[in-house]
Biopython code that builds the backbone (N, CA, C, O; Angstrom):
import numpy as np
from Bio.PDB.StructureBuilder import StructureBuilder

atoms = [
    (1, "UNK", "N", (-38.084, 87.578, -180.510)),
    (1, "UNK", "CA", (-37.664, 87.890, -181.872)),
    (1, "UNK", "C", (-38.828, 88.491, -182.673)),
    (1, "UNK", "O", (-38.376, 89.113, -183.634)),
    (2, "UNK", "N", (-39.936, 88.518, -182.625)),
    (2, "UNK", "CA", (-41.265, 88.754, -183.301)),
    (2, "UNK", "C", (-41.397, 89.894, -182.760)),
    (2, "UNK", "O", (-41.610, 90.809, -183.555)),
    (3, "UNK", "N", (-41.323, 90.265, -181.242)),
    (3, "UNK", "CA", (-40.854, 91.639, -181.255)),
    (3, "UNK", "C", (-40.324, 92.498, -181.853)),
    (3, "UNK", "O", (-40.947, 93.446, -182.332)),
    (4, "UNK", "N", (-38.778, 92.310, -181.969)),
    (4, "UNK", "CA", (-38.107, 93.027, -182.848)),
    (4, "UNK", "C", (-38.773, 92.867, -183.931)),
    (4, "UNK", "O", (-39.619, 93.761, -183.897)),
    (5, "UNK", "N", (-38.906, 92.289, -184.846)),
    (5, "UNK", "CA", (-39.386, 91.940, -185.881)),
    (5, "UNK", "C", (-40.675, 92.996, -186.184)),
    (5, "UNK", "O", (-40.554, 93.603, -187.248)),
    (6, "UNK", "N", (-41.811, 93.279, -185.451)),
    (6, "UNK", "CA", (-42.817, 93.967, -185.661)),
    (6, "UNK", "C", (-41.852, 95.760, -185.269)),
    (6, "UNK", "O", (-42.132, 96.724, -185.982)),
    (7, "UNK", "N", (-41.145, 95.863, -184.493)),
    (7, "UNK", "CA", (-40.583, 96.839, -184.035)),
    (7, "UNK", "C", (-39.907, 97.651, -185.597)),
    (7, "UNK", "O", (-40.115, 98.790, -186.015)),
    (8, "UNK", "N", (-39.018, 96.485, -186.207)),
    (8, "UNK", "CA", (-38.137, 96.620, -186.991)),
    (8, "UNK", "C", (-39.600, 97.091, -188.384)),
    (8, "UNK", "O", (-39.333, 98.137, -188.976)),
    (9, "UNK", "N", (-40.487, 96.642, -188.678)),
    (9, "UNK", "CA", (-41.477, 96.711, -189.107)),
    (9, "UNK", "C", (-42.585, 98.618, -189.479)),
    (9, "UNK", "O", (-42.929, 99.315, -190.433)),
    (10, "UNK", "N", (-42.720, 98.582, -187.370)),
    (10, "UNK", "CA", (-43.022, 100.048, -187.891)),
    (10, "UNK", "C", (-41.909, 101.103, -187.831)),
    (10, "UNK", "O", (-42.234, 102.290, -187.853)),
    (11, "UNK", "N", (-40.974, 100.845, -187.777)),
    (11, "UNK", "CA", (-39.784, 102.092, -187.637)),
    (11, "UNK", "C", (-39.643, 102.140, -189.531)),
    (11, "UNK", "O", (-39.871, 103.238, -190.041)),
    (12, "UNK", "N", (-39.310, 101.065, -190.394)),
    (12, "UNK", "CA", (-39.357, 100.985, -191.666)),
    (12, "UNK", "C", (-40.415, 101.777, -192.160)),
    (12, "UNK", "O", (-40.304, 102.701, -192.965)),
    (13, "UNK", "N", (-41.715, 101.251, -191.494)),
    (13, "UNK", "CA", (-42.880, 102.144, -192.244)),
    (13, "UNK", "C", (-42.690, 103.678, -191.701)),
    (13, "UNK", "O", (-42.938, 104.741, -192.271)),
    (14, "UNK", "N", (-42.382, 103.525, -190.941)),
    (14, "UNK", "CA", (-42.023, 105.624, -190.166)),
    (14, "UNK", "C", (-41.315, 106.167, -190.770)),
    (14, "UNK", "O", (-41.467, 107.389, -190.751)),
    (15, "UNK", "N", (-40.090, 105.576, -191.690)),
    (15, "UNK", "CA", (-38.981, 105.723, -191.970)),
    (15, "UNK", "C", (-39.030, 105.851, -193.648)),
    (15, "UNK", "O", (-38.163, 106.541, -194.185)),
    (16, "UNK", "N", (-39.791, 105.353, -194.264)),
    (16, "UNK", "CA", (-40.486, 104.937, -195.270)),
    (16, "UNK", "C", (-39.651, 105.829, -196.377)),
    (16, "UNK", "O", (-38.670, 105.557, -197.069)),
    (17, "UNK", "N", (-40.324, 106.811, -196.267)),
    (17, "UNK", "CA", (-40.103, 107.784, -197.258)),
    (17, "UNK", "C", (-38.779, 108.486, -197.679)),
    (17, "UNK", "O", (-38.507, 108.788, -198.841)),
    (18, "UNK", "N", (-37.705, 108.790, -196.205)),
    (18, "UNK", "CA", (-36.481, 109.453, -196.235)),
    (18, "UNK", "C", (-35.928, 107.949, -196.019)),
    (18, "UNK", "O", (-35.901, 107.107, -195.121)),
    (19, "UNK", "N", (-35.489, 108.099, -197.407)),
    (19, "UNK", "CA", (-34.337, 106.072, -197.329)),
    (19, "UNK", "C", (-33.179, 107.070, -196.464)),
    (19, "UNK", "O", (-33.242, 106.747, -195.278)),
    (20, "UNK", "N", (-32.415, 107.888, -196.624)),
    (20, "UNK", "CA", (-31.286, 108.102, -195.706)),
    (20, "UNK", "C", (-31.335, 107.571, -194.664)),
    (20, "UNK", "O", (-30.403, 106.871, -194.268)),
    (21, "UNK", "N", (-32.627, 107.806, -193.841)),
    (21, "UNK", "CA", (-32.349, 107.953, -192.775)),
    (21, "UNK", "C", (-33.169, 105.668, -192.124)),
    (21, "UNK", "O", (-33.198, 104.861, -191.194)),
    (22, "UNK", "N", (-33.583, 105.896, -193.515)),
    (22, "UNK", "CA", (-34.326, 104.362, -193.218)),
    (22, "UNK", "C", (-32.582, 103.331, -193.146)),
    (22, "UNK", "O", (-32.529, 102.286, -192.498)),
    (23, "UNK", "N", (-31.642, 103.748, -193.728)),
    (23, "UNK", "CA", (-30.340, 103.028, -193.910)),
    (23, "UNK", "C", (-30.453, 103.257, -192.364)),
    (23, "UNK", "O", (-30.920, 102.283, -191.773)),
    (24, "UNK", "N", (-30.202, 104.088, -191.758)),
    (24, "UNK", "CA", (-29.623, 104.627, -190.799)),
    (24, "UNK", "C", (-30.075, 103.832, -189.333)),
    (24, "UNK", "O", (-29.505, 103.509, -188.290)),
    (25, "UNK", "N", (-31.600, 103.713, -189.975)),
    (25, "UNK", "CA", (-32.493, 103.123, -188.974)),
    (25, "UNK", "C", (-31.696, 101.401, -188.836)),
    (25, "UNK", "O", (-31.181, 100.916, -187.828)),
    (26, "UNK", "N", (-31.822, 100.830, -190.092)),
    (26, "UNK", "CA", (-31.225, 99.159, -190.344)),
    (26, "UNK", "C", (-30.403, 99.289, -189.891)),
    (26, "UNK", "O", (-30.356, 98.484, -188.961)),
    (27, "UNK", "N", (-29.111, 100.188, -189.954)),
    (27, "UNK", "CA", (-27.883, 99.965, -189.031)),
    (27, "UNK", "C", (-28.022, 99.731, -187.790)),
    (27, "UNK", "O", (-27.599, 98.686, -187.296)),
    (28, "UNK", "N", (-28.574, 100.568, -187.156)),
    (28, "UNK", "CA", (-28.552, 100.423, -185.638)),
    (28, "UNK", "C", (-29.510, 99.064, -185.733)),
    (28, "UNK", "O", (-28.868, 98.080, -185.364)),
    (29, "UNK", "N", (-30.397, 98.856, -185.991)),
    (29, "UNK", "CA", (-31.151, 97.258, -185.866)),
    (29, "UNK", "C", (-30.340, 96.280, -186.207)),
    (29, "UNK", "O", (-30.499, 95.302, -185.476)),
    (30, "UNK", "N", (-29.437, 96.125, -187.117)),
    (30, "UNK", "CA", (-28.422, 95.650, -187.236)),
    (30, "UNK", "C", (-27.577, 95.239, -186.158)),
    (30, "UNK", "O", (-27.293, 94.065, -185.922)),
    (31, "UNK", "N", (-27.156, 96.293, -185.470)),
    (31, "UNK", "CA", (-26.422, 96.605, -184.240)),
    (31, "UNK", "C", (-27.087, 95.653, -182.659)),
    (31, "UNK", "O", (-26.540, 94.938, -181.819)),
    (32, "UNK", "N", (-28.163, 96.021, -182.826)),
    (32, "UNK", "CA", (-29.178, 95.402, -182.108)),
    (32, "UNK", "C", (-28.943, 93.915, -182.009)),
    (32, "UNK", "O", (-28.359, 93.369, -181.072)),
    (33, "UNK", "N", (-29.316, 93.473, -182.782)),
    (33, "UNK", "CA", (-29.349, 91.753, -183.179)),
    (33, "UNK", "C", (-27.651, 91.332, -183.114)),
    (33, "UNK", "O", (-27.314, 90.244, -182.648)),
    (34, "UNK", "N", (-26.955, 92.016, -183.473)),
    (34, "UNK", "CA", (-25.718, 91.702, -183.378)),
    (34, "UNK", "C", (-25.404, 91.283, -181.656)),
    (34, "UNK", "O", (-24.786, 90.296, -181.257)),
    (35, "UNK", "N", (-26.065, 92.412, -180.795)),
    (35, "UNK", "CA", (-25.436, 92.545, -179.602)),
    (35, "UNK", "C", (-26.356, 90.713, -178.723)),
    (35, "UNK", "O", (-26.108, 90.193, -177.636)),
    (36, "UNK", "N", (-27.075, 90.404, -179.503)),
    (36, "UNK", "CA", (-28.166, 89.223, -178.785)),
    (36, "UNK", "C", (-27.237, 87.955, -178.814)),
    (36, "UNK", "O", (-27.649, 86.878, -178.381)),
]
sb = StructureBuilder()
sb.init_structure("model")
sb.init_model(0)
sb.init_chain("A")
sb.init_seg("    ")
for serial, (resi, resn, name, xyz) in enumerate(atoms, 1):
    if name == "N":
        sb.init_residue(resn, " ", resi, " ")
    sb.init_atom(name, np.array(xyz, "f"), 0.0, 1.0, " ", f" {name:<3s}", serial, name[0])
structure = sb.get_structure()
């Protein structure tokens, strides 16, 4: 879980700037954790 967690971490910071696409990013992480 701290995995994801740091994962979920730098994709946010990559993602940072274009929120569109930062939503876009949480969904599928969303998706992710759902499937565990």
């Amino acid at each position: 879980m701290n995995k994801l967690k740091e994962k979920l971490k730098n994709i946010a910071h990559e993602y940072h700037i274009e929120t569109s696409q930062t939503y876009q990013v949480v969904k599928e992480i969303h998706k992710e954790i759902n499937e565990y």
